[in-house]
N, C-alpha and C positions, 0 to 999 in steps of 0.2 A: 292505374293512376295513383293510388294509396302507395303502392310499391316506388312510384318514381319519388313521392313527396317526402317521406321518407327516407331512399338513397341523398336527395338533395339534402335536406337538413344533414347526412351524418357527413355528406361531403365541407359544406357549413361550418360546421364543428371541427373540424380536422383541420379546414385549410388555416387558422390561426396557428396551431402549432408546426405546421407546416412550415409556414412562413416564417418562423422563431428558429426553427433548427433546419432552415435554408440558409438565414443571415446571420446565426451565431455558430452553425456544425459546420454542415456542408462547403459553405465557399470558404470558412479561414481553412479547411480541411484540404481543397484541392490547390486553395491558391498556397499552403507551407509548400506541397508537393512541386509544384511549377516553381518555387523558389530556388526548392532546392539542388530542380536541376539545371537551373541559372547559375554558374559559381560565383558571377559580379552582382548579384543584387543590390543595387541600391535604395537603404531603408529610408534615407532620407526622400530624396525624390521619387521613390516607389517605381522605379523602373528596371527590369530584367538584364540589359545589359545584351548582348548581343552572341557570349558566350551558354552555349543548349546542349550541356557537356553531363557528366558523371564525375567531374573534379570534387567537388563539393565533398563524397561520400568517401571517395578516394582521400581525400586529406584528413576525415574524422577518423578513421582507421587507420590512419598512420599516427593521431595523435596518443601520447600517452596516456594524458591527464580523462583524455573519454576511453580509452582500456580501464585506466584505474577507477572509471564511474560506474562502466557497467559490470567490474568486479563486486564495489560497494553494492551495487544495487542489487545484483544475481546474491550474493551472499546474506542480505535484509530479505528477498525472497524468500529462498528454499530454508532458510532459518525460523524466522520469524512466523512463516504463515504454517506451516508444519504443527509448529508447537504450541502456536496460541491456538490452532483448532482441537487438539489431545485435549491441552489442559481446559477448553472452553467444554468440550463434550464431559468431561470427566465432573469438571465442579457442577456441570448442567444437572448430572444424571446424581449427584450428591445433594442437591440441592433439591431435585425432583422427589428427593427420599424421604425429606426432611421437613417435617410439618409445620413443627414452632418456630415462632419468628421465621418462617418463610421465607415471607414477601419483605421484611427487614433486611436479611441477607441478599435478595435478590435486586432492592434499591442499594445496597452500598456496594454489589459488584456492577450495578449500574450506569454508578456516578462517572466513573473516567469518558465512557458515551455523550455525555452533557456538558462536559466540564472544557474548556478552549484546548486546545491539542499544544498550543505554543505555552501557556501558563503552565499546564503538566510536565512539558519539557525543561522549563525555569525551573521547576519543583527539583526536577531529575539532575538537572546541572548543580543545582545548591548543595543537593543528596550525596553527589559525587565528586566533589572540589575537592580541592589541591591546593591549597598556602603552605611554599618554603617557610617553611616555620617550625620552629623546637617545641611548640605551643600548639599540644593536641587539640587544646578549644577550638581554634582556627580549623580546622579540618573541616571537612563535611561530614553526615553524617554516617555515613556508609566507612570511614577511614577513623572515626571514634569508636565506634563500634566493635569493627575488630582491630583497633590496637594497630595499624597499618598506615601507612604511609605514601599509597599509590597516586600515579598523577593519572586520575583516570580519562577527564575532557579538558585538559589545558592544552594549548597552542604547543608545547613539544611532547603530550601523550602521545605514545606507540598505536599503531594499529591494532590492536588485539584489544587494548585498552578501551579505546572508546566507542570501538565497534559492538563489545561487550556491552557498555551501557545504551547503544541504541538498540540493542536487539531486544536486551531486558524490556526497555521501554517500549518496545515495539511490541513486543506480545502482549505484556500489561495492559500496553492503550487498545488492544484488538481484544482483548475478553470479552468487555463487555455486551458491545452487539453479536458477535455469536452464544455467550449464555443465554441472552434474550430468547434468538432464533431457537435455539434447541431445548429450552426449558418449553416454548410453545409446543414444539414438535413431540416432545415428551405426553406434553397431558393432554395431544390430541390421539397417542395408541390406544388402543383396547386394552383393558385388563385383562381380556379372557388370554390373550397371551402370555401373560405375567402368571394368571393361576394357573393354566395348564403345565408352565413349567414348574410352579410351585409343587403341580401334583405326582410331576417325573422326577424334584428332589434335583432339577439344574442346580450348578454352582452359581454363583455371582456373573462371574468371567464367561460363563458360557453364554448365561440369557444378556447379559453386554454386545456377545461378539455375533452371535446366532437370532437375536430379537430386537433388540436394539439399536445397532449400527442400519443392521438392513433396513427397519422402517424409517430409521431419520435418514438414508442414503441421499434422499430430496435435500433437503435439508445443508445436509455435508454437501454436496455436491455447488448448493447453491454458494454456500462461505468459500469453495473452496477458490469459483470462481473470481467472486468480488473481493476476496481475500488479496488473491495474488493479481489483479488490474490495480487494486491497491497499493498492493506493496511494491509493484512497481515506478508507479509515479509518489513514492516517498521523498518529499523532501522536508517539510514543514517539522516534521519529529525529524529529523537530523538535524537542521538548522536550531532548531530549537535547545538541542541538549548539548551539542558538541559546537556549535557556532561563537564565533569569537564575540569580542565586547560591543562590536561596532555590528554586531549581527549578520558576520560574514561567513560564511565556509571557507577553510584551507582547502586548495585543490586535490589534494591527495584525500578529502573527504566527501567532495563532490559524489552525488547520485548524477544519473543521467539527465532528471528533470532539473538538478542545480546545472549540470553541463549546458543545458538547451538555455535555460536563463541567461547564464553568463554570456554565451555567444551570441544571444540576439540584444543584452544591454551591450554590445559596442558597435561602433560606426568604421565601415572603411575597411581595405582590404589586408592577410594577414600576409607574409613575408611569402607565400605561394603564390599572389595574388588571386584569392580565392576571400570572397565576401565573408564575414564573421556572422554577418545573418543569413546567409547559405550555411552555412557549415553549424549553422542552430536550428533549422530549418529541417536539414538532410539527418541529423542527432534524431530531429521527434518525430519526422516518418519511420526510422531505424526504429525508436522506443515504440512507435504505434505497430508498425509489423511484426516486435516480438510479446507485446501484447495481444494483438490478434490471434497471433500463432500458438503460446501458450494457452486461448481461449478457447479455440479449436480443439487442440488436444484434450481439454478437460470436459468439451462437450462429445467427442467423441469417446471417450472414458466414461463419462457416464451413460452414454446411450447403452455401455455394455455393463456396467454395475448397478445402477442406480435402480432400485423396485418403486414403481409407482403402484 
């Protein structure tokens, strides 16, 4: 009887969130999917249309502008989450070493964590401007600095250009919550690990690669995850740093989550006769199944790396 009273209250307790990520996960979740393979949805009167087709996906892969997304996006990926976990592990395990002002240092690599993602971006776009101008004041300050002249995020910068300043920015803005993570991870090891290599006379590089890595492997494993579910729904740091004046993206700088936005703000069907909110729809199941899939892999990666 104690046993049932108990199952009841934890049922109780559950069925509010339950009920929260019924009506905010689950049905927007199944009903994108049924969207998407309507190719006539109509968003305005919220009706499916009569065609029960695979058009929809068939037309996103043939468009250019979403190759050119999940080029931008796979390349903010495998760039960005890479290198801001190195250099997060590396200042973690520098900072770990370093006793004075500490915790000073460890608030000012902090700050970007706390600070708006879109005002940081502003920061970045100001850092990086471009005014045709013979009047190096006008510059930003990245193009004062060294004496240079590049149009880095203006409306005709190159590809290389401003893809360079979001991935800068990309890693800078991702420091901060993996230092956190890994400066914990750090002062929850043992010493006796640290002295016993002390006592065999390890190099630096060794007790890193051999004590180190292995115990925060949790750790890593976990950023590596939330890292890259992140870096794949980037849009807010791109919009942010490279977006025009009117706060738009250039199509050729679209991420996938900008491609999905853009297709579901318009109404009405596109020159295939295939619904624009279908083909926004069939975009974020595509984005949701190469997120799950890289999610899988990195849980199956770690089931064979990872030391608990």
């Amino acid at each position: 009887m104690l046993e049932y009273k108990k199952d009841h209250k934890a049922w109780l307790y559950v069925a509010i969130p339950l009920l929260l990520l019924t009506v905010f996960t689950f049905y927007p979740l199944v009903k994108t999917v049924l969207i998407s393979f309507f190719s006539q949805y109509n968003n305005v009167t919220d009706t499916f249309g009569s065609f029960f087709d695979l058009e929809a996906y068939r037309t996103v892969f043939r468009d250019a502008y979403f190759l050119a997304a999940l080029k931008n996006t796979l390349i903010i990926v495998f760039v960005s989450v890479p290198a801001s976990t190195i250099l997060a592990l590396l200042i973690a395990v520098a900072l770990n070493s370093i006793k004075p002002l500490q915790k000073v240092f460890q608030t000012i690599f902090f700050l970007p964590y706390v600070t708006n993602t879109l005002a940081i971006g502003m920061v970045f776009k100001v850092m990086f401007q471009h005014i045709p101008s013979t009047n190096i004041g006008q510059q930003g300050l990245i193009n004062t600095l060294f004496n240079i002249s590049t149009n880095w995020v203006g409306i005709t910068a190159g590809s290389t250009q401003w893809m360079f300043v979001v991935l800068v920015y990309s890693i800078w803005n991702g420091l901060a919550f993996k230092i956190l993570v890994f400066i914990g991870g750090l002062q929850n090891i043992s010493k006796q690990y640290y002295d016993a290599a002390k006592i065999d006379s390890a190099p630096p590089r060794r007790v890193l690669t051999k004590i180190t890595i292995p115990l925060l492997s949790p750790m890593i494993s976990y950023i590596l995850i939330t890292s890259f579910i992140g870096a794949f729904k980037s849009y807010e740091s791109v919009l942010s740093v490279v977006g025009g004046d009117g706060r738009q993206l250039q199509r050729d700088r679209w991420t996938l989550v900008a491609y999905v936005y853009d297709k579901i703000g318009e109404v009405g069907l596109d020159g295939n006769q295939v619904s624009y909110y279908s083909r926004g729809a069939a975009a974020a199941v595509i984005l949701f199944i190469i997120i799950l899939l890289f999610t899988l892999v990195n849980l199956y990666v770690s089931n064979k790396r990872v030391h608990y």
